[in-house]
C-alpha positions in Angstrom: 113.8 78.7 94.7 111.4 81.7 94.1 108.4 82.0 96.9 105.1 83.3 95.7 101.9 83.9 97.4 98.5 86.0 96.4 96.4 88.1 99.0 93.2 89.5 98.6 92.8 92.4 100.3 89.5 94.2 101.6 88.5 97.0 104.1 85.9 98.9 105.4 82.2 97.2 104.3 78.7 98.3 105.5 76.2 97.6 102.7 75.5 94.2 102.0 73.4 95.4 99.1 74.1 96.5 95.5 73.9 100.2 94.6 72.4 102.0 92.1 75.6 103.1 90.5 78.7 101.6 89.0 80.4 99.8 90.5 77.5 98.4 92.5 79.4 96.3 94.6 76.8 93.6 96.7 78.2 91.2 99.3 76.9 88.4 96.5 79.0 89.5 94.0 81.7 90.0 96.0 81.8 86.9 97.4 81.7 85.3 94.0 84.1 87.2 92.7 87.0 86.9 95.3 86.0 82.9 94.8 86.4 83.3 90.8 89.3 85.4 90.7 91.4 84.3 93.4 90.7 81.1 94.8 94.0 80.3 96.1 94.6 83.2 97.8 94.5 84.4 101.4 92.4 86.6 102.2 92.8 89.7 104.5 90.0 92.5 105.9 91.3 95.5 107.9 88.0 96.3 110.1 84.8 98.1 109.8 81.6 95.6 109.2 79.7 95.6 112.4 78.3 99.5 112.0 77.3 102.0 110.7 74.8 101.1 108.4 71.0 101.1 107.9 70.7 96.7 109.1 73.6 96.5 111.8 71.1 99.4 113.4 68.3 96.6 113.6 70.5 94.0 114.4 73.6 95.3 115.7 76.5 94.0 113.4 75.2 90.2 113.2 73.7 90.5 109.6 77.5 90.6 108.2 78.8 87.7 110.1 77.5 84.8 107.4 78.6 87.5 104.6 82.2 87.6 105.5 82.3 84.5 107.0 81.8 83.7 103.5 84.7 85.5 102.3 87.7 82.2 103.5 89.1 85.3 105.7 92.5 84.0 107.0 93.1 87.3 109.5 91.4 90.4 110.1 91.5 93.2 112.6 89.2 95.5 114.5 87.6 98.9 112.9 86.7 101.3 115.1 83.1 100.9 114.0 83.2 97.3 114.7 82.8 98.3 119.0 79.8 100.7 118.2 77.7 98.5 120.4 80.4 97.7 123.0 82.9 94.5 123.7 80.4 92.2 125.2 78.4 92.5 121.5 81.9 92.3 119.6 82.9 89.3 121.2 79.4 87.8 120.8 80.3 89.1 116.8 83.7 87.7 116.7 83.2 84.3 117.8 80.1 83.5 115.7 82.7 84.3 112.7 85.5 81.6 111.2 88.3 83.0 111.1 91.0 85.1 114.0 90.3 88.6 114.8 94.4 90.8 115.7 95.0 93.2 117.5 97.9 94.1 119.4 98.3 97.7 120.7 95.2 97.9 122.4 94.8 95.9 125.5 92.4 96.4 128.2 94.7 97.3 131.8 95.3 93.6 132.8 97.4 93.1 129.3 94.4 90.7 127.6 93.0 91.5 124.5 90.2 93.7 123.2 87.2 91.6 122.1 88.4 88.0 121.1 91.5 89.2 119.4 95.0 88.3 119.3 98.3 90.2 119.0 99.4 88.2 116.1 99.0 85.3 113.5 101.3 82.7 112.2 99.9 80.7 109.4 101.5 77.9 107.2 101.0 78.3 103.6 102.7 76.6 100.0 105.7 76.1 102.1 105.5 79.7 103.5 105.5 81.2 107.3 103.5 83.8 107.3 103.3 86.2 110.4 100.0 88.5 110.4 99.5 91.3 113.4 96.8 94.0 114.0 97.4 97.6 114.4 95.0 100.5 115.3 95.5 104.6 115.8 95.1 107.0 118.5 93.1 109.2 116.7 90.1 106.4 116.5 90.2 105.7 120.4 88.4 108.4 121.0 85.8 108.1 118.6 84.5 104.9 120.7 80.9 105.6 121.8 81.1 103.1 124.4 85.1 102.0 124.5 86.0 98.9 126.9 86.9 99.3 130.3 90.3 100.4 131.1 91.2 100.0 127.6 95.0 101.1 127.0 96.2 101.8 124.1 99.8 101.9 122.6 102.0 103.3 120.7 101.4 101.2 116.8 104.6 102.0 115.6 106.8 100.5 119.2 104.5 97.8 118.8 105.1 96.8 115.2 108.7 96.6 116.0 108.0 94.3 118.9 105.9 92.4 116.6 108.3 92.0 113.7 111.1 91.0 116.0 109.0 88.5 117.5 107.6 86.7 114.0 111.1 87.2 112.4 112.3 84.9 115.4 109.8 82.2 114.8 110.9 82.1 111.5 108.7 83.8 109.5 109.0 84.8 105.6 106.9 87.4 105.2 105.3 89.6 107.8 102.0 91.4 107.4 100.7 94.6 109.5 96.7 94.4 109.0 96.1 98.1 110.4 92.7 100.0 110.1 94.4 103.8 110.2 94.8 106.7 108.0 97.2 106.5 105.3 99.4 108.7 106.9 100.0 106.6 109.6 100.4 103.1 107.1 103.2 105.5 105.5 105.3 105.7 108.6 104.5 102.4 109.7 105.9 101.1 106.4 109.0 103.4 106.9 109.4 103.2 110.3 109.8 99.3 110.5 112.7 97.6 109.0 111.7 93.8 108.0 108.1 94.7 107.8 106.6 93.8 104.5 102.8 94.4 103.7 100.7 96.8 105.0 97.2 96.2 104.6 95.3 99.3 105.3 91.4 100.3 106.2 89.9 102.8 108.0 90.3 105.3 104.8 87.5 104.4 102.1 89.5 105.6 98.4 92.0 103.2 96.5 95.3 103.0 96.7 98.7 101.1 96.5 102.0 101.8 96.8 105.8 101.0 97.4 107.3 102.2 100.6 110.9 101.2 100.7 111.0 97.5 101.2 106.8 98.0 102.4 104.2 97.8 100.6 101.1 99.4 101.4 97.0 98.6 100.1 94.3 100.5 100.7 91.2 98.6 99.0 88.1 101.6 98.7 84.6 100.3 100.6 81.6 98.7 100.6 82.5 95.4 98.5 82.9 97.7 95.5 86.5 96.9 94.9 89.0 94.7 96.6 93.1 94.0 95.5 94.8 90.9 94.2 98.3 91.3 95.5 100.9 88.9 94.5 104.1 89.0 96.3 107.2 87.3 94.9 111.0 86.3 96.4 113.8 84.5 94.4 116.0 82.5 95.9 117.9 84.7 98.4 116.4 87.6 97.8 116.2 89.9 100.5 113.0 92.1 99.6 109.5 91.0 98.3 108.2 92.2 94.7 104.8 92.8 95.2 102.2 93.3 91.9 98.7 94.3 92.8 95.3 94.2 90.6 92.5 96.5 91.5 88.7 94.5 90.7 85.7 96.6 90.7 82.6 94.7 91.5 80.4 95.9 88.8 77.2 94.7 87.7 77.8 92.2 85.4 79.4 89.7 87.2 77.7 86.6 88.5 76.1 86.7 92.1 77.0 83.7 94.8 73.6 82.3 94.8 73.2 82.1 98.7 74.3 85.0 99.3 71.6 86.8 96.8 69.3 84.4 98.8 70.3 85.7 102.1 70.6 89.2 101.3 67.5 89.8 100.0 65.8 87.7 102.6 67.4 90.8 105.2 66.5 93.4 103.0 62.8 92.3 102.5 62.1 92.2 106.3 62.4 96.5 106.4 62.2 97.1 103.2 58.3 98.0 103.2 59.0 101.2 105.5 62.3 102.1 104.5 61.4 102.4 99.9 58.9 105.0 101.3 59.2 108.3 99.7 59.5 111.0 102.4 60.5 114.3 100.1 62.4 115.5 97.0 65.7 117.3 96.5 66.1 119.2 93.3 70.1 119.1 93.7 72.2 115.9 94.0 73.3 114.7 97.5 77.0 114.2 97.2 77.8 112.3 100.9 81.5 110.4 99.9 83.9 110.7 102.1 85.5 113.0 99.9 82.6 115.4 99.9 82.1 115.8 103.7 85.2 115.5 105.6 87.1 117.7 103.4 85.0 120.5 102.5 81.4 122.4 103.1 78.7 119.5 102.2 75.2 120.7 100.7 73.8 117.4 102.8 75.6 118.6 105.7 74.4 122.3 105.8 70.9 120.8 105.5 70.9 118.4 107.7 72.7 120.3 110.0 70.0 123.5 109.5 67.1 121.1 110.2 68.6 119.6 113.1 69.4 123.8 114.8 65.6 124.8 113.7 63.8 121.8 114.9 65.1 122.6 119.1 65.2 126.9 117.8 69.0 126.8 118.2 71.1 129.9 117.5 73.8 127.5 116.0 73.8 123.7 114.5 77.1 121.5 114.8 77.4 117.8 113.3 81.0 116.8 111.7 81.8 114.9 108.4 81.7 111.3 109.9 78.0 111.9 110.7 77.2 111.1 107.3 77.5 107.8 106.4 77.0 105.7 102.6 79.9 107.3 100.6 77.6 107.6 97.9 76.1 110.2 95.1 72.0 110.6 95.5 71.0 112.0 92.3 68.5 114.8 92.4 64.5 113.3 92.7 62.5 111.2 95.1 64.1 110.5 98.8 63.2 107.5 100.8 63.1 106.9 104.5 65.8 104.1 103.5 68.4 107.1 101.8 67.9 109.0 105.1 68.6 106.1 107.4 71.8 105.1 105.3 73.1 108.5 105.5 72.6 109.0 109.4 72.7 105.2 110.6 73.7 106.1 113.9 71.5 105.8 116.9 71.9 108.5 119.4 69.8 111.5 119.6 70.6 115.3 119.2 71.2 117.7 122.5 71.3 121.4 122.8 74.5 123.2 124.5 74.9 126.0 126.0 78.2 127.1 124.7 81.0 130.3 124.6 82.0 131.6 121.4 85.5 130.6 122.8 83.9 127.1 123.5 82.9 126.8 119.7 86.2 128.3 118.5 87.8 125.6 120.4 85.4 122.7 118.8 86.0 124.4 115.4 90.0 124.4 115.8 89.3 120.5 116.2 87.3 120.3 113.2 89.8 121.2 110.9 92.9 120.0 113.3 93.1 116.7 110.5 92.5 118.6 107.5 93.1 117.8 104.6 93.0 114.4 105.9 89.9 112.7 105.2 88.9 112.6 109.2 85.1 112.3 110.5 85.9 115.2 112.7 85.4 117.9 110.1 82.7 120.0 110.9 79.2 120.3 108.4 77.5 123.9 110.2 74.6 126.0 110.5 73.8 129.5 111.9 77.2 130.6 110.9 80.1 130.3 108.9 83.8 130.8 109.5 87.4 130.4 107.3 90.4 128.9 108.5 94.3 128.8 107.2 95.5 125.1 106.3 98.8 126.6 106.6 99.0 126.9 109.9 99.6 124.7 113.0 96.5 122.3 113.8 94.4 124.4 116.6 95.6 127.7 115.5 93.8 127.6 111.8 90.4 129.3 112.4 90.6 132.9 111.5 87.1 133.9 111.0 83.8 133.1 112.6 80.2 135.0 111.9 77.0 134.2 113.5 73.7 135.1 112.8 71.7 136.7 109.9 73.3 140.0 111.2 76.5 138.8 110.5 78.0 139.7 114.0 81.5 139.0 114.9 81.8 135.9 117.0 81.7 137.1 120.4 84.0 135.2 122.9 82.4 135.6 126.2 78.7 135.3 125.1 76.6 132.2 125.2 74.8 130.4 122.5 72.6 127.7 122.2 74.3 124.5 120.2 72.5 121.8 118.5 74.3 119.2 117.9 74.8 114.7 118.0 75.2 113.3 121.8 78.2 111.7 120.3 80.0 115.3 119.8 78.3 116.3 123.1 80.1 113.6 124.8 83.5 114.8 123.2 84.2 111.9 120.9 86.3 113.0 117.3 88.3 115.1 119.3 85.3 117.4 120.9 86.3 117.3 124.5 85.6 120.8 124.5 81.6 120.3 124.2 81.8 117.9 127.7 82.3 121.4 129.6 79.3 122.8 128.1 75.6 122.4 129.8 72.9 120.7 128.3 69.7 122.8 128.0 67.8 119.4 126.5 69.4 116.5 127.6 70.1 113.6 125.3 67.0 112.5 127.1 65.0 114.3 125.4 66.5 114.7 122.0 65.6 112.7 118.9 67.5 111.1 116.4 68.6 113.3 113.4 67.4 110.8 111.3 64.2 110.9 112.8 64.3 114.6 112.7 65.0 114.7 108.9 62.2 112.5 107.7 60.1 114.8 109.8 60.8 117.7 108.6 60.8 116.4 105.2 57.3 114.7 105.7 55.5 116.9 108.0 56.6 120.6 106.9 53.7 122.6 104.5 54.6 125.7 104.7 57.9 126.7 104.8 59.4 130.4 102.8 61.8 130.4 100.8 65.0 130.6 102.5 67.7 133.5 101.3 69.3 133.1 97.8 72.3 130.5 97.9 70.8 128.3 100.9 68.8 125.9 101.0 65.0 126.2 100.7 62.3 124.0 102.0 58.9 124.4 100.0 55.8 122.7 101.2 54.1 119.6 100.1 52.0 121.4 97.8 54.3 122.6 95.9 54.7 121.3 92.6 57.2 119.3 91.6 59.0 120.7 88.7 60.5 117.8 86.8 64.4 118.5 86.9 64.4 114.4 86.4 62.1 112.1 83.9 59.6 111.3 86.6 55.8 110.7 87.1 55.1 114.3 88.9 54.1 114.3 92.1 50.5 114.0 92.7 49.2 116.8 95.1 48.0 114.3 98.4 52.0 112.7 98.6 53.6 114.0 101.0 56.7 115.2 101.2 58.7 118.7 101.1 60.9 119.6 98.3 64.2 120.5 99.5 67.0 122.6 97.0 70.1 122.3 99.4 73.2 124.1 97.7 77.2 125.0 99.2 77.1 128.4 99.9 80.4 129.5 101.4 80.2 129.2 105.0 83.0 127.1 105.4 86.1 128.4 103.3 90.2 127.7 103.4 91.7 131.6 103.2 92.5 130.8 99.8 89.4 130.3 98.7 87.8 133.1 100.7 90.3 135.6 99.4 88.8 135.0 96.0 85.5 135.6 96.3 86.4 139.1 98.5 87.4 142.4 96.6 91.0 143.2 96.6 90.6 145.8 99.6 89.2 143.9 102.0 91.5 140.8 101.5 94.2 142.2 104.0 91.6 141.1 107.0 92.2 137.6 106.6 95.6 137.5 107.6 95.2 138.5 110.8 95.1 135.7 113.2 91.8 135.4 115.3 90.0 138.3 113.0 86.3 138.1 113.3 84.2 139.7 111.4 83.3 139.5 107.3 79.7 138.5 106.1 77.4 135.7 107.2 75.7 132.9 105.0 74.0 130.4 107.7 70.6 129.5 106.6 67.2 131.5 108.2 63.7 130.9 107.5 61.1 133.3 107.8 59.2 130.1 109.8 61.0 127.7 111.7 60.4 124.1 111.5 57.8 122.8 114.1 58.6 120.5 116.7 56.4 117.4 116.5 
């Protein structure tokens, strides 16, 4: 007798809201749309609701609760974003939602369970056993801005045998890994563990699917703009499941759930006042996917990361990819306080290092350590630029750093002053380096960069143009030129206009080799070279410090 069952599978959702830009996604439409398309299936989410995004900073995660409650979840597991606000929050989180939370290789000392999770899952379905566990990396763990007491983590792949041995013992038919890792890791999962079926991925926010073996892995994109219909089928003694999977976009012609268009725009409406408040103009699109900045030189990141060095007068400005949140394209024109807060939702405030060019070498190795991975950890820079060698090991790739608008060789033993988040400060994303360096202003004293941003977007007039290829910041009285249909400006808004662009200060060898005459090339294949030209952003007058 053939055995069939259909999944839907999601991952990784922060905004509850539609966007701008196909697909728009929406928790409403979401929710109507699993309901429509699949209502007889089970459906999975592999973590990352609670944070980051512009509401879970006002009320800490609980706005998602009724939206995925909402969803007829049948197992999901932790994200690392879902412990932003610590375990006593997630628990509060987890048991005001309706369905089970798994996780089984992290555990705090005493062997129980992180939050109100459990190793595993057996659920009873058209005749079917079906045995669910939760998996979660390494690499995340330290990424916890406030991680659980005594928390112990384990190996995922010697727990996934453990796992599978145990459901294929309570006789199980199909067993399901709900992980929230990079993809890398879902790959040798799904080779590493005979009898292991589905592997139901988040933690990466593209699309993908694919056979592994006798595995199947899903990744399902972000931001309930896409999810998967997966149908997995067995004949009568077969020995592997057939598995078909359907991508659906969430676009914006499908019907919205009626109370959840009720209840999202009730949340919405109570900030939305403050937040739809223009606070400047860019005259270049704002690329901040995933893609963009954890992979590569961001033009958001170079200015956000220049605003954040001038505002404390820092020789040098550090923030890394994951800083930037909202996977999302801002077209060139008007920027509201609302854009800012969903591109930096998180809430701790900027410090200033005192830090060794060896320090910083050591934090930059660590940058690109994932690359080309799509990891949070890639660093977004001002003050200085530097190239680094994908071909070799991780922590032996950076073979070029420049500081300053004399373009001066990186000097090992000298000190420099470091702008950067708390949360790099405090050596999450791999930056244990920056815990050995001192704080000249304590996070204390810092502000958040969001804060910082919409300052220095409202509250700068006078501001020179910065050298050609960086950014510039002209003042409020500037005229706005019109690169987009739009009512001009009128000369009391406020607001800066800001033209941020890539200009080269982060470069693979490769790419650096091309833009460099043929004579000069031979200096970037010698390991730990410093020298070359310098492209960090420098204004003639530094921002003021309100």
């Amino acid at each position: 007798m053939t055995k069939r069952v259909r999944f839907v599978h999601f991952n990784d959702v922060y905004r509850i809201g539609p966007k701008d830009t196909e697909p728009v996604g929406g928790a409403a439409r979401f929710v109507r749309a699993i309901h429509d398309k699949a209502p007889d299936a089970l459906v999975v989410f592999s973590g990352d609701c609670f944070n980051p995004s512009l509401l879970s900073s006002a009320t800490k995660g609980a706005h998602m609760v009724p939206v995925l409650n909402k969803c007829n979840i049948v197992a999901a597991t932790y994200g690392n974003h879902d412990l932003d606000f610590g375990e006593d929050t997630l628990i509060k989180l987890s048991n005001d939602c309706n369905f089970p939370w798994l996780l089984a290789n992290m555990h705090h000392a005493d062997g129980s369970c992180i939050g109100t999770a459990k190793n595993h899952l057996i659920h009873e379905h058209n005749d079917l056993r079906i045995g669910f566990f939760g998996l979660g990396e390494e690499e995340w763990v330290g990424t916890l801005p406030d991680p659980p007491e005594n928390m112990v983590y384990r190996d995922f792949i010697e727990v996934a045998h453990e796992q599978v041995k145990f459901l294929k013992e309570q006789k199980c038919d199909l067993i399901v890994a709900i992980t929230h890792m990079r993809l890398p890791n879902d790959q040798r999962l799904a080779d590493s563990v005979p009898g292991l079926d589905l592997v139901f991925g988040g933690h990466d926010h593209f699309y993908k699917q694919e056979q592994h073996g006798d595995c199947f892995v899903s990744k399902s994109g972000t931001d309930f703009q896409e999810f998967t219909i997966l149908e997995a089928e067995r004949g009568a003694g077969g020995e592997r499941w057939q598995v078909k999977s359907e991508r659906i976009e969430v676009v914006g012609s499908m019907p919205q759930d009626s109370e959840m268009e009720k209840l999202v725009e009730d949340m919405e409406a109570h900030i939305s006042e403050t937040l739809d408040k223009v606070v400047g103009y860019t005259e270049t699109d704002w690329d901040v996917r995933a893609e963009a900045v954890r992979t590569k030189e961001s033009n958001v990141g170079n200015f956000f990361a220049g605003v954040m060095r001038l505002r404390y007068g820092a020789e040098l400005g550090l923030l890394c990819g994951g800083t930037l949140r909202s996977d999302t394209v801002y077209e060139a024109g008007p920027i509201t306080a609302r854009d800012i807060n969903t591109i930096l939702p998180f809430q701790d405030p900027c410090v200033v290092l005192s830090i060794t060019g060896q320090q910083l070498l050591e934090a930059l190795e660590n940058g690109v350590s994932k690359y080309p991975a799509h990891d949070g950890r890639f660093p977004q820079i001002s003050g200085f630029r530097f190239t680094f060698d994908p071909a070799m090991p991780p922590m032996e790739r950076v073979v070029e750093v420049l500081v300053g608008e004399e373009h001066e060789e990186l000097d090992l033993n000298r000190t420099y002053r470091l702008a950067t988040r708390y949360y790099l400060a405090t050596g999450h994303d791999g930056y244990d380096i920056l815990q050995k360096c001192p704080e000249i202003l304590d996070h204390e004293l810092g502000s958040l960069l969001s804060t910082i941003v919409i300052s220095a977007l409202k509250e700068v007039t006078v501001v020179k143009r910065w050298k050609e290829r960086h950014s510039m910041l002209r003042g409020a009285i500037a005229a706005w030129k019109g690169i987009r249909p739009w009512t001009q400006r009128r000369p009391e808004q406020e607001g800066c206009i800001v033209c941020p662009r890539p200009d080269g200060r982060i470069q693979t060898v490769e790419q650096r080799s091309n833009s460099v005459p043929p004579e000069k090339r031979t200096r970037y294949s010698v390991s730990y070279a410093y020298g070359v030209e310098v492209g960090s952003p420098q204004v003639d007058h530094p921002l003021s410090s309100h």
